[in-house]
C-alpha positions as CSV (number, residue, x, y, z in Angstrom):
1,X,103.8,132.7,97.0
2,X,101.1,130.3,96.7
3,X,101.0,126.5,97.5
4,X,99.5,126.1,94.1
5,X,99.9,128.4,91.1
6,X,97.3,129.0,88.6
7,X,99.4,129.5,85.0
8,X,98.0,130.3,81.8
9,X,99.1,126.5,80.8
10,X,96.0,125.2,82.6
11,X,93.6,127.4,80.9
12,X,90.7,125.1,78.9
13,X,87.8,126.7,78.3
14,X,87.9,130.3,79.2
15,X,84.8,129.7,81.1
16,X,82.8,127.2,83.7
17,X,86.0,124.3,83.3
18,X,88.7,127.5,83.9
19,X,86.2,128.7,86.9
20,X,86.1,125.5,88.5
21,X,89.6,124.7,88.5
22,X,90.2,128.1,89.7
23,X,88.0,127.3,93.1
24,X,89.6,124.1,93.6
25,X,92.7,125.7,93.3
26,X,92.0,128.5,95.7
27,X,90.7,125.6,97.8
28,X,93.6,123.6,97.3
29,X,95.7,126.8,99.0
30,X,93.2,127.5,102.1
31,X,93.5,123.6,103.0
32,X,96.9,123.9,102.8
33,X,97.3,127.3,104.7
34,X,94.8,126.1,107.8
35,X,96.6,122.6,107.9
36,X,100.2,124.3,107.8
37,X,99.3,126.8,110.5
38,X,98.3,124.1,113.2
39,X,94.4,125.8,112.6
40,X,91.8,123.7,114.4
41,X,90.4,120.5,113.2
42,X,86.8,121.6,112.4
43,X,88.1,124.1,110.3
44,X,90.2,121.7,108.6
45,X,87.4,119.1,108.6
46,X,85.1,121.9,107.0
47,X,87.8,122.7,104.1
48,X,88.2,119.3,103.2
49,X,84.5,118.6,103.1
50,X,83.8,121.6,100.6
51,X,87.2,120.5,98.4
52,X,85.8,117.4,98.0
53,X,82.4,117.7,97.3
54,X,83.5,120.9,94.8
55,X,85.7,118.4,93.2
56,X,83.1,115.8,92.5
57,X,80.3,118.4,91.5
58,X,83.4,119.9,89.2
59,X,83.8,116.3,87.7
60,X,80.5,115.6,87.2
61,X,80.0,119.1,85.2
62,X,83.1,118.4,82.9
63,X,81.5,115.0,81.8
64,X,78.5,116.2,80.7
65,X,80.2,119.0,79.0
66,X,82.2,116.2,77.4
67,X,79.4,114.0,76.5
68,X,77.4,117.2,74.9
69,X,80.6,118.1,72.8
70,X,81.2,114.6,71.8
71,X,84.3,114.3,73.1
72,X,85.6,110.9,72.1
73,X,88.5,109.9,74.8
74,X,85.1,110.6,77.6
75,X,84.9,107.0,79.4
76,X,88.9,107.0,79.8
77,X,88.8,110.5,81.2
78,X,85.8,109.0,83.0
79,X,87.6,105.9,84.7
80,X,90.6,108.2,85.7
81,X,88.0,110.8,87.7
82,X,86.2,107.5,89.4
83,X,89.9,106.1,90.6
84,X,90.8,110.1,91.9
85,X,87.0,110.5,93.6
86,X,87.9,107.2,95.5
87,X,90.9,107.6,96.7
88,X,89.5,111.4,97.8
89,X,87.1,109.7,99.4
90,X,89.1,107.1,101.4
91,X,91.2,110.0,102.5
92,X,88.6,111.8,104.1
93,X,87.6,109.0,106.1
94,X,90.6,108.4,107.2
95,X,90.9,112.1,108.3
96,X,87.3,111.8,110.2
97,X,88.7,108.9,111.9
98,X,91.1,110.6,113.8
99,X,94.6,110.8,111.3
100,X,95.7,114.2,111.6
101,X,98.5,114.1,108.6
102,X,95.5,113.4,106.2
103,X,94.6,116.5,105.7
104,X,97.9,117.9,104.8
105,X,98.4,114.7,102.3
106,X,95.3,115.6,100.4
107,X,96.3,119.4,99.9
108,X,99.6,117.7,98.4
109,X,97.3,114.8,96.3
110,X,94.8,117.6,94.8
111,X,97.4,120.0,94.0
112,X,99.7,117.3,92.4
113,X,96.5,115.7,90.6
114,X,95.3,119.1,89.7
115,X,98.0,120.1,87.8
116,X,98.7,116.7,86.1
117,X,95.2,116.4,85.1
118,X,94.3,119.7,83.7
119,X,97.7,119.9,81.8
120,X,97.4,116.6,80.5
121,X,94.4,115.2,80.4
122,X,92.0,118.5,80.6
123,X,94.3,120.1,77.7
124,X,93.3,117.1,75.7
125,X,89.3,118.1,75.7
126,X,91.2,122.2,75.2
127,X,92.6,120.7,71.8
128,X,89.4,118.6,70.9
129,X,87.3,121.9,71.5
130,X,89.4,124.2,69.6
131,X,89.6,121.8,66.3
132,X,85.7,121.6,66.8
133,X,85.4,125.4,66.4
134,X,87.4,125.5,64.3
135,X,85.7,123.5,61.9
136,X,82.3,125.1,62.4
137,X,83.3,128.2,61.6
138,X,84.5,126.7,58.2
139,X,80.8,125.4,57.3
């Protein structure tokens, strides 16, 4: 069993938003993998560098599909991605700077942020897109 499950719960888009979530989760499970097994530190290093800068790139897509879609809870959705990309950030430092338990913290933070965020706050834009649709398709 993985460290992190994909479920149909977490599905929003059926498309780019599902796909990238699906990376960070597979990402998500390598870090975990290499950090449980005692792998070395470059590979670690080299997991966490891709995990974070697929996270932000993953971010920064979802807000511009937001803005183009008009989604109207954006620049709360917004502050909550700057708080997570900062404390990501501060991590990884501290993992370049020698702290050897980072690495493992930050498999648990993404997985537990994952989940929360793309079952509550992604699943939100889900419900927004869906009425939107919805409503085209009656005009």
């Amino acid at each position: 069993m993985a460290y992190f499950e994909w479920a149909d719960d977490m599905v929003i888009d059926n498309g780019p938003i599902d796909q990238d979530h699906q990376t960070l989760v597979r990402q998500v499970n390598e870090l975990h993998t290499a950090t449980s097994e005692g792998r070395g530190h470059e590979l670690v290093e080299r997991l966490l560098g891709e995990l974070v800068r697929d996270t932000i790139e993953h971010i920064r897509r979802e807000e511009q599909e937001m803005a183009r879609v008009g989604y109207p809870r954006l620049v709360q959705h917004q502050q909550g991605h700057e708080e997570f990309v900062a404390g990501l950030k501060a991590l990884q430092s501290k993992f370049e700077g020698g702290s050897i338990t980072v690495a493992s913290q930050l498999s648990t933070l993404l997985r537990d942020w994952l989940s929360l965020h793309i079952r509550r706050y992604d699943k939100d834009l889900a419900v927004f897109l869906s009425k939107k649709q919805r409503a085209a398709s009656r005009h």
